[in-house]
N, C-alpha and C positions, 0 to 999 in steps of 0.2 A: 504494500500500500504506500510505504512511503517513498518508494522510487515511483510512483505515478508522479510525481512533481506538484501536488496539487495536494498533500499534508506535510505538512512537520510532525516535530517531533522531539518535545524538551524535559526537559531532566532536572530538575532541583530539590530543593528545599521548603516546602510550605512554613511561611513567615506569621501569616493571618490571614483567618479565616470569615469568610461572610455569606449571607447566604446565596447569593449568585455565583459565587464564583471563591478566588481565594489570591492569595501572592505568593507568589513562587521565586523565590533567588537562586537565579542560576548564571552562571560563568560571568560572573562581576554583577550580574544587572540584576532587577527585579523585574518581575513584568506581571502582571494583571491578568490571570488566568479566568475566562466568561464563561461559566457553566449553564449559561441559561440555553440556550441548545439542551441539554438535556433535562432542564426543568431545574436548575441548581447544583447544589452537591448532593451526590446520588450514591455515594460511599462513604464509609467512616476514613477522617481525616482528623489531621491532629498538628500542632503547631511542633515544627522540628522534624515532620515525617518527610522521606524522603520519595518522590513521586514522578512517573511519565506522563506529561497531558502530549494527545495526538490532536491536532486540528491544524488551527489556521491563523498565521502570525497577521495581525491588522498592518497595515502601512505605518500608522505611526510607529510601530517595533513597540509598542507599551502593552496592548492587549492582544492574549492570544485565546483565539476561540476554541475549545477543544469540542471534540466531539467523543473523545473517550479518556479514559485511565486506565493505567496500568501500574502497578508496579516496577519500582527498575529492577534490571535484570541482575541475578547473583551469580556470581563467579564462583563455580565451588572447585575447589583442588582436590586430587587426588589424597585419601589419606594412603599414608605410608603405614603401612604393617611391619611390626617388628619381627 
């Protein structure tokens, strides 16, 4: 989906929380996450939670519309056996 060219795709930090939407800091900047596409926040969220919004960056670079959430992804390593 997101090599269609036509979603993004961001990664941060949930700062605060409201009921449309929430702010998210990521790679130096904050930006204005609009959940109203999907009726609000539609998942438990929490200030400090670390989160993927999929959608659509507005022109101004401040709000991005998502149209979904995810979790980011974990990295698990190999455990070693002794």
């Amino acid at each position: 989906m997101a090599g269609a060219g036509d979603v993004d795709r961001i990664q941060g930090v949930v700062t605060e929380l409201h009921p449309q939407g929430f702010v998210l800091a990521t790679e130096g900047r904050t930006v204005v996450v609009d959940m109203s596409a999907l009726g609000g926040i539609t998942m438990a969220l929490a200030k400090g939670q670390a989160i993927v919004a999929i959608g659509t960056l507005a022109p101004n670079g401040k709000t991005f519309h998502a149209v979904r959430l995810e979790p980011p992804a974990v990295r698990t390593e190999p455990t070693a056996k002794p």
